[in-house]
LUMLO-609239 format. One record per atom (N, C-alpha, C): x, y negated, z negated. Coordinates in steps of 0.1 Angstrom, whole numbers, plus 5000, padded with zeros to 4 digits. Example, Ala and Ser with C-alpha at 12.3 -4.5 7.8 and 13.67 -1.06 7.14 Angstrom:
LUMLO-609239
513250574922/512350454922/513250334922/512850224929/513750114929/512950004921/
***
This chain:
LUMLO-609239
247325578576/247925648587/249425668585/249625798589/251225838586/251925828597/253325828598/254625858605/255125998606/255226048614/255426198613/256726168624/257626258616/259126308618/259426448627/259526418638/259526608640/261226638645/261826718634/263026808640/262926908644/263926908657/264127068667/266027118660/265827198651/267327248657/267827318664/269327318666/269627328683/270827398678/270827498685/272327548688/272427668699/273027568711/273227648723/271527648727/271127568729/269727598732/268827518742/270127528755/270027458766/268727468774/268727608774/267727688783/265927688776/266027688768/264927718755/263927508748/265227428750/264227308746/263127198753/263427238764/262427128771/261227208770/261127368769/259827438768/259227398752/260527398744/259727358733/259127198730/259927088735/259727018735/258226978743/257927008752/256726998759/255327048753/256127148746/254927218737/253927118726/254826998725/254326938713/253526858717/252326838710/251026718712/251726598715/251126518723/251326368724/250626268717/249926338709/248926308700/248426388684/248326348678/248126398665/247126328654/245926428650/245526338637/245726288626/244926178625/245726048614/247026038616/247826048627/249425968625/249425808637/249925768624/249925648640/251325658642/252525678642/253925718650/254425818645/254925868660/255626028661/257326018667/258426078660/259326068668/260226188669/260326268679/261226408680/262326378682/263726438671/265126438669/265526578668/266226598681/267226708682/268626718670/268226848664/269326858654/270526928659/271726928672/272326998672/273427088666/273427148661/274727238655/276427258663/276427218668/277727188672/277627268688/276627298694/276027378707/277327348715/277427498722/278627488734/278227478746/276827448748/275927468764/275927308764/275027308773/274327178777/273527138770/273127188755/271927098746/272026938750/272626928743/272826788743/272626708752/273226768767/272826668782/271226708784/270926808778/269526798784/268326778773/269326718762/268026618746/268326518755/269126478763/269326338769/268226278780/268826408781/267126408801/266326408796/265626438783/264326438774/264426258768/264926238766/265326088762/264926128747/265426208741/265526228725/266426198716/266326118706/267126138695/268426218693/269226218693/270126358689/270726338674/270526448666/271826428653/272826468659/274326518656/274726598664/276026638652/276526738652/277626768643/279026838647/280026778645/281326788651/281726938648/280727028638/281327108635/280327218634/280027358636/279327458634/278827458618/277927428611/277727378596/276627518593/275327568602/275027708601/273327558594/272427668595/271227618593/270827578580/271027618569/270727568555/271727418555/272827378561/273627248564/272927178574/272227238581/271727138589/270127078585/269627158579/268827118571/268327018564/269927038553/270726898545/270226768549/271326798568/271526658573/269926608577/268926688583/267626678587/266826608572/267026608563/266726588546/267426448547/268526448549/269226318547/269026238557/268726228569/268326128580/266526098575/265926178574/264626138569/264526058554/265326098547/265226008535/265425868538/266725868547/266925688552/265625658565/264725728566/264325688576/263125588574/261925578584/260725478584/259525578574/259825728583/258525768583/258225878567/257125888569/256425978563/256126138556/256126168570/255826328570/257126368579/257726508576/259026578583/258226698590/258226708598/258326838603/259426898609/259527048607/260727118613/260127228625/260427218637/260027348647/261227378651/260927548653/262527588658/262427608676/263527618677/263527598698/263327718699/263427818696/262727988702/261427958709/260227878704/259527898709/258327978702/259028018690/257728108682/257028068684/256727968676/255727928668/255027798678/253427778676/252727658684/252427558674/253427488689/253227358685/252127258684/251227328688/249927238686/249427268673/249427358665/249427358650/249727308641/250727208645/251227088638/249727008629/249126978644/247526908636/246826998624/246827138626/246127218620/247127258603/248327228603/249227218587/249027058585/248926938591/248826828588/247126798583/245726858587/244826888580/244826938566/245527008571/244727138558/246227028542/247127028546/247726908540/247126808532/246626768541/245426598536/244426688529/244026778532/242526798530/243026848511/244026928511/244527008499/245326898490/246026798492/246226708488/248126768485/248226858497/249726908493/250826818495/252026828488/253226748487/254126838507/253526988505/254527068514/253827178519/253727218531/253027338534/253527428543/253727578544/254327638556/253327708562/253527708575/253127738585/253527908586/252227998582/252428128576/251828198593/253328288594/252628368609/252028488600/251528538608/250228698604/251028768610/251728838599/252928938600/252229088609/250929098602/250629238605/250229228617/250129158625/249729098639/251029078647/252029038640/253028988649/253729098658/253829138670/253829188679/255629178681/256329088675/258029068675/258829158661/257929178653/258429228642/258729378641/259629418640/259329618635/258429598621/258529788620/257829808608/258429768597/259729788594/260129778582/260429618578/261029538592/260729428590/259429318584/258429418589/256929348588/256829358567/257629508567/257029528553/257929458542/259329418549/260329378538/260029238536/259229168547/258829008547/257728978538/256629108540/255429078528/256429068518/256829188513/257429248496/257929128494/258929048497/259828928500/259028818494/257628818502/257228698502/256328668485/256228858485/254928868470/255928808460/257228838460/257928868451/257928718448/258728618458/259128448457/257328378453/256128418461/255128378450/255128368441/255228488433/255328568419/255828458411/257128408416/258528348409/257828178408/257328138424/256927998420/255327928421/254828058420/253628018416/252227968422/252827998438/251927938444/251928068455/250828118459/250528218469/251128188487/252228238491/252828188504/253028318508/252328338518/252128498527/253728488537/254128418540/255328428546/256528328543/256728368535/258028268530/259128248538/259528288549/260728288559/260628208567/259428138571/258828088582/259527908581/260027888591/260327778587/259327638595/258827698597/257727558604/256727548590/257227418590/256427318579/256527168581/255927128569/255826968572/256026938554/256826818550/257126798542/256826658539/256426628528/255926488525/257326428519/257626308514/259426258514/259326278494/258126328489/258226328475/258726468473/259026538479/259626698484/260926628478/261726568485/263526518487/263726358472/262526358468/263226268457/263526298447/264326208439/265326258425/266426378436/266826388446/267726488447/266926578455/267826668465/267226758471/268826798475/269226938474/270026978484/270027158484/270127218494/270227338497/271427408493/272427518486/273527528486/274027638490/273227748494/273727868505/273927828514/274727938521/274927918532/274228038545/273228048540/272028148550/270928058553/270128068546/268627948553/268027918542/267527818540/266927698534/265327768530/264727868540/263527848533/262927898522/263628018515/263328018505/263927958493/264927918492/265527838483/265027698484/264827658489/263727498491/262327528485/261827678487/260327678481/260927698465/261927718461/261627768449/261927648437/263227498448/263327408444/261527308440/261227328448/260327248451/258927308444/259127378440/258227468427/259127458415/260227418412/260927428398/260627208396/260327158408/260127008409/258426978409/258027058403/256327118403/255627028411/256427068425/255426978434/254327078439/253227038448/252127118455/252027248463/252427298465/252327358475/251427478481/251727458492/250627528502/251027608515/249927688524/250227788529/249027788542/249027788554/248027808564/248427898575/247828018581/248028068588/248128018607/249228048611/249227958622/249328098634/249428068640/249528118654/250728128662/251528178666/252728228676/252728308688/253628188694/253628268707/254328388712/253128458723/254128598723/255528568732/255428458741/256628448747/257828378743/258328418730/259128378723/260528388729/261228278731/262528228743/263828318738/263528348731/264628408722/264528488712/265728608707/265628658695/266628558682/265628588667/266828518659/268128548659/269228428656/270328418656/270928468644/269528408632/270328388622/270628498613/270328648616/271028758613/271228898623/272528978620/272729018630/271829138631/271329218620/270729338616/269329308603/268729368601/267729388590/268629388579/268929498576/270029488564/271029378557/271429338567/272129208565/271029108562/270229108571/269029018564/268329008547/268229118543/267529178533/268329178523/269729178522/271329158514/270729038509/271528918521/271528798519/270228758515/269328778515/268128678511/267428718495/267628868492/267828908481/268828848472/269828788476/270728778465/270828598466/269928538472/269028378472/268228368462/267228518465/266128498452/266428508440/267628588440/268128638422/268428518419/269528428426/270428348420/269728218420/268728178426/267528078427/266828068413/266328188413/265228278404/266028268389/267028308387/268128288374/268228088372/268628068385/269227908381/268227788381/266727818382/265827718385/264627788372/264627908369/263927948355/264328068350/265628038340/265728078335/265428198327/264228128320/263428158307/262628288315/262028298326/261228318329/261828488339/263428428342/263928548348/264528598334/265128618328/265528678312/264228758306/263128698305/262028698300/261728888303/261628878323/261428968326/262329118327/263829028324/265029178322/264829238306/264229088295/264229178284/262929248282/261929228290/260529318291/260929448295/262129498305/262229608311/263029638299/263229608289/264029718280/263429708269/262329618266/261429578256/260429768254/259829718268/258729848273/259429998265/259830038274/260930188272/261230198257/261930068250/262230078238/260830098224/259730008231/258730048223/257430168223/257530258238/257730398241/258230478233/259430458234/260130558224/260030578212/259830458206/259430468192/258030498186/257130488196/255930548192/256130708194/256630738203/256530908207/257630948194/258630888189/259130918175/258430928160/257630808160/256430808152/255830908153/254930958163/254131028166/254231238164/255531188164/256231328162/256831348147/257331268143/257431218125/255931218123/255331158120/253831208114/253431318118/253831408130/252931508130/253931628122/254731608114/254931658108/256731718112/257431668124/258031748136/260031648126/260731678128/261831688123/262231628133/263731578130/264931538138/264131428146/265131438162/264831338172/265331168169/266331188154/266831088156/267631008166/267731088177/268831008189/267430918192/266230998194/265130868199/265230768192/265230778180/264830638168/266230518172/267430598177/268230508179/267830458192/268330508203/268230488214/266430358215/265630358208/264730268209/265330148199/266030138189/266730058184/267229988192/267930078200/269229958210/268629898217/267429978227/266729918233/265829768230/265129828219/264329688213/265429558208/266429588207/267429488200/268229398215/268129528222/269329418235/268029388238/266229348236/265429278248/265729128243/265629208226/265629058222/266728978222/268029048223/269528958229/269028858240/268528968252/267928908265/267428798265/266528808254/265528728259/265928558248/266728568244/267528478231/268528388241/269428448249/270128428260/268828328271/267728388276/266828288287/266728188276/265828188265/265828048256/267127968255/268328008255/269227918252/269927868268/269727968278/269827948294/268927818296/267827828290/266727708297/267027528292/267527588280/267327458268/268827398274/269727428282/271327368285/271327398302/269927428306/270127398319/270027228323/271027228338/271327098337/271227068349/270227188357/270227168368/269227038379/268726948367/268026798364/269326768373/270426768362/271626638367/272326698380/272426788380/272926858396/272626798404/271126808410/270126778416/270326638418/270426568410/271026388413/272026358410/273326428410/274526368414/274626488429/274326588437/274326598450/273526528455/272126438450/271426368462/272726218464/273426168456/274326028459/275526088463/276126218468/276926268474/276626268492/278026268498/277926288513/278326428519/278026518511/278826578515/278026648519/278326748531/277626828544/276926698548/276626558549/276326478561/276826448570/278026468570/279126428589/278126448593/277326388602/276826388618/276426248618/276326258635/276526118642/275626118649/274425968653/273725988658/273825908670/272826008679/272925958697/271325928698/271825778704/270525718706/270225718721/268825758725/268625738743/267825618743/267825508743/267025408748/267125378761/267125468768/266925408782/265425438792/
***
């Protein structure tokens, strides 16, 4: 029987937590203890007086730290903690909370380290179009990269086993955690997995965490590149010297092909496929020697014996 962890984070989310809070089972399979801890972000409303009226846990942080920081601290209170399994729900209200049982099955049953809690984009009734389409592309792409099929990578409702956060664990953008944690946690060849869940249409709120689509699609693009480069190397190189590999050995057959058939000149092709075939293999000489002096092993455990992004302080309600 496991200990399941559940965090809410909070910011300004006076109005929005007791609906989420109530939403959650009082009960769950296979856990024998459950405990909900409000993660606040430095909230200017009444969060906090009213995690109190709830008699909840609070983290709380002296300072606005933004969601991939609070994450951290949610990572680092669970590592010191009793329990087992983490779960994260956000206070909007998306997402149901009684699905928790139904990612904690399919969990056990799959034998996963980590699983997200995948909404059905083409269903979701909150999303536009272009949003619906930039979340698939998004999500094929970060598959692609770690190897395990996840229909919505953005989604942050999941449950995390504590072999997710050992040897090291830390987030270092400062946008959101969930795709950069899937890609960690696939370069840590842990399990992972994917279940389709259910959301609600009366969602308390719109996201915070960007102002526009574009802004969104900037930033999370430029997570995957720099994720994607610094956790496999070999594998992102691989792919830039294929795109000059291709083209370059194109050209040279259509040069061939025109030299045998008897046809003159077209030496700029014979070059121009030269340069090409020669910088794949630069490229790709560069990922072999990127992989073999990556060091991002020792990274990874000198930030887990670091404090840094954990300032917060905890408020306890025993009453």
């Amino acid at each position: 029987m496991k200990k399941l962890l559940i965090f809410i984070p909070c910011l300004n989310e006076e109005k929005n937590l007791k609906t989420t809070f109530n939403a959650i089972p009082k009960n769950f399979s296979n856990i024998l203890e459950t405990e909900v801890v409000v993660v606040d972000d430095c909230s200017i409303d009444n969060t906090i007086e009213e995690a109190k009226k709830l008699n909840l846990k609070i983290i709380s942080h002296k300072n606005h730290v933004g969601l991939s920081k609070v994450f951290n601290s949610m990572v680092d209170y669970f590592n010191k903690s009793k329990f087992d399994l983490m779960c994260v729900l956000d206070a909007d209200n998306q997402y149901s909370a009684k699905d928790i049982n139904i990612l904690i099955d399919e969990m056990r049953e799959k034998e996963l380290d980590m699983i997200v809690g995948s909404r059905k984009i083409l269903e979701n009734k909150i999303m536009s179009r272009s949003k619906k389409f930039f979340q698939i592309l998004g999500s094929w792409i970060v598959s692609m990269i770690i190897g395990y099929k996840i229909s919505d990578v953005t989604s942050g409702f999941r449950i995390y086993k504590r072999k997710c956060f050992e040897e090291g664990f830390y987030v270092e953008n400062n946008f959101s955690y969930t795709i950069e944690s899937l890609i960690i946690f696939s370069w840590k060849r842990l399990k992972i997995g994917s279940k389709l869940i259910n959301t609600n249409e009366g969602q308390l709120r719109e996201s915070r965490l960007f102002k526009s689509n574009s802004e969104y699609i900037k930033k999370q693009t430029y997570i995957i590149i720099k994720n994607f480069n610094k956790y496999f190397p070999l594998k992102f190189f691989s792919i830039i010297a294929t795109l000059f590999l291709i083209p370059g050995i194109l050209i040279s057959f259509r040069y061939l092909f025109i030299f045998f058939a008897g046809g003159g000149g077209h030496i700029q092709s014979l070059i121009l496929s030269a340069i090409l075939i020669i910088s794949s293999l630069i490229i790709f000489v560069m990922g072999i020697l990127s992989n073999s002096i990556s060091n991002v092993s020792l990274q990874l455990k000198n930030l887990n014996n670091q404090k840094k992004d954990s300032h917060y302080s905890i408020i306890n309600n025993d009453n």
